[in-house]
N, C-alpha and C positions, 0 to 999 in steps of 0.2 A: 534407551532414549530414542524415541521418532525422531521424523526429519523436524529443520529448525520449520518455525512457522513463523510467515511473514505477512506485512500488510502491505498494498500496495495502493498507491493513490497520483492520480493524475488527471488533471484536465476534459483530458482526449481518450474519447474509447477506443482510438484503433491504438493505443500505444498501452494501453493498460491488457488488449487482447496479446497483444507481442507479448510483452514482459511476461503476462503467465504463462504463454503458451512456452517462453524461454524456460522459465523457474518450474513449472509446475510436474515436471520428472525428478528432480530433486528437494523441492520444498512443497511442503502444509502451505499454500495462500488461504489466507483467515478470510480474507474479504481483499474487494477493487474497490476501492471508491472513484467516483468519478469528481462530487461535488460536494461540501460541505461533510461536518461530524466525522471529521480524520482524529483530532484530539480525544473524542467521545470513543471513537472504536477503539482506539489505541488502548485507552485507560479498560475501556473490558474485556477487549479480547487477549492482551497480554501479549502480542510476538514477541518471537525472539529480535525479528528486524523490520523495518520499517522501509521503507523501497515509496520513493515521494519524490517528485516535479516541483523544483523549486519556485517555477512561477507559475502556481495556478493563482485564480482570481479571487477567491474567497476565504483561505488560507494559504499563503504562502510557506514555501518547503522550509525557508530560513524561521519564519516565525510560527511554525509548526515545530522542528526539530530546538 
């Protein structure tokens, strides 16, 4: 089995450049999103986890998760 594969979505791109640059020695990042079609990747791309900002403006992390 590879490393888990995650998605990661937030707002802010310097915060989405952090987090991979945190994860990206031990996980697959499938994709950043910054804005919109969080739901849409999720359902194609399949990760193992999902790494989301509960308050962004266009989906929120509560009514995304």
């Amino acid at each position: 089995m590879g490393c888990p594969r995650i998605l990661l979505a937030d707002d802010r791109h310097e915060m989405l450049r952090e987090i991979s640059e945190l994860l990206e020695s031990e996980f697959e990042i499938v994709a950043a999103l910054q804005t919109g079609g969080l739901i849409e990747a999720a359902l194609h791309l399949d990760p193992d986890l999902i790494v989301l900002d509960i308050s962004m403006p266009i989906v929120n992390g509560m009514t995304a998760a």
